[in-house]
C-alpha positions, 0 to 999 in steps of 0.5 A: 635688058631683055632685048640683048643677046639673052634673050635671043639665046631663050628665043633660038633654043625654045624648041630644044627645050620643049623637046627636052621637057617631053621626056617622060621622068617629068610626067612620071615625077608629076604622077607619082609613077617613080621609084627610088631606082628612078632617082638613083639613075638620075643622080648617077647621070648627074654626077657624071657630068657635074665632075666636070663642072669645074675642069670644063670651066677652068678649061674654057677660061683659059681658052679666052682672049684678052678682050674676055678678061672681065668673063674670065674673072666670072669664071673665076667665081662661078668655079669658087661656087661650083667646086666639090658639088659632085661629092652632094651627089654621091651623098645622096645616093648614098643617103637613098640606100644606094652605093655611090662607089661603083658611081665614083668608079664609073663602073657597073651600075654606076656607068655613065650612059651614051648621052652623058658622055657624048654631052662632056666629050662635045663640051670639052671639043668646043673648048679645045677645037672651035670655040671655048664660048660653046660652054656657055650653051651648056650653062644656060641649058643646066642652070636655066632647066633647075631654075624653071623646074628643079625645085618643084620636081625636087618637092614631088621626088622627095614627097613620093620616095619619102625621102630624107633632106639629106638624100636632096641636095643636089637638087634642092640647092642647085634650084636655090642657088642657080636663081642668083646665077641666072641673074648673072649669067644674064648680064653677061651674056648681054655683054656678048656681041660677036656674031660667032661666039653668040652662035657658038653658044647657041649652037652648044644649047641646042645641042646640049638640050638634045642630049641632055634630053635623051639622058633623061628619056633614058631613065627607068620608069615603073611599069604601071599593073 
């Protein structure tokens, strides 16, 4: 099924990716040139979007109209799957040594950053004021980043901090468990054939990687002596 709209969604949204991937956390992650200050931010960032995981779809799948009902009922099972993994977060920042209760308070140091904000806040407007199918953008965005490379950088964090199982896993199962949703969330999106909801969701990817990318690039690395 390679010829449908998801491939035209990989095609449209390559050069965001790319521009995502130059951020300098995946060349510090391959040299080992992290510290544990470096994951406990990301987690922190995570968390402040993956709350919304399940608020965001239940929003959408109670934007759509009749005719994507069979969508609504996948929906359905992608929230079963998705529910209470921001409490994995706050585990493994507490299993790394670090304090998940400012994270959970969105306080201090646990704040949300720009990007992470602005991410949700465009993700929740596309829902209520232009096209709910946007946040198919994100989902194609988060899930297709931890399939490609989740588990690999997950490895090289882990082997580097030498952190415990139990400080990993955010990011071990979602490499896991994304590899069967992307195989869904390909037949779905080759069932997609209006021009403006496929336009909505790619104009959302792009988006999207731009400022998850920024997120990203926003993470302390060490400096080198």
């Amino acid at each position: 099924m390679s010829s449908g709209f998801f491939q035209t969604l990989i095609t449209e949204t390559e050069a965001a990716r790319s521009r995502m991937a130059d951020a300098p956390i995946f060349t510090a992650c391959q040299q080992g040139t992290i510290d544990t200050a470096t994951y406990l931010a990301f987690l922190t960032q995570a968390y402040h979007h993956v709350k919304h995981t399940v608020p965001l779809l239940m929003a959408c799948g109670s934007k759509l109209s009749e005719d994507y009902e069979w969508l609504r009922q996948a929906i359905g099972h992608y929230i079963e799957e998705e529910m209470g993994h921001q409490a994995w977060i706050l585990n493994d920042i507490a299993a790394c040594g670090g304090n998940p209760d400012p994270v959970r308070d969105n306080q201090g140091p646990g704040k949300v950053g720009l990007p992470i904000e602005l991410m949700v806040s465009y993700l929740y407007h596309q829902i209520d004021r232009r096209n709910p199918m946007g946040l198919f953008g994100m989902v194609w965005v988060l899930e297709g980043t931890s399939v490609s490379i989740g588990g690999p950088i997950a490895q090289r964090i882990q082997q580097v901090l030498g952190l415990p199982d139990n400080a990993m896993t955010y990011l071990k199962s979602h490499s896991e468990l994304d590899q069967s949703h992307i195989q869904t969330f390909e037949g779905l999106m080759n069932r997609i054939n209006d021009p403006a909801d496929q336009r909505a969701i790619i104009e959302s990817a792009n988006t999207v990687y731009s400022l998850y990318g920024q997120m990203l690039a926003s993470l302390p690395i060490p400096r080198l002596h």
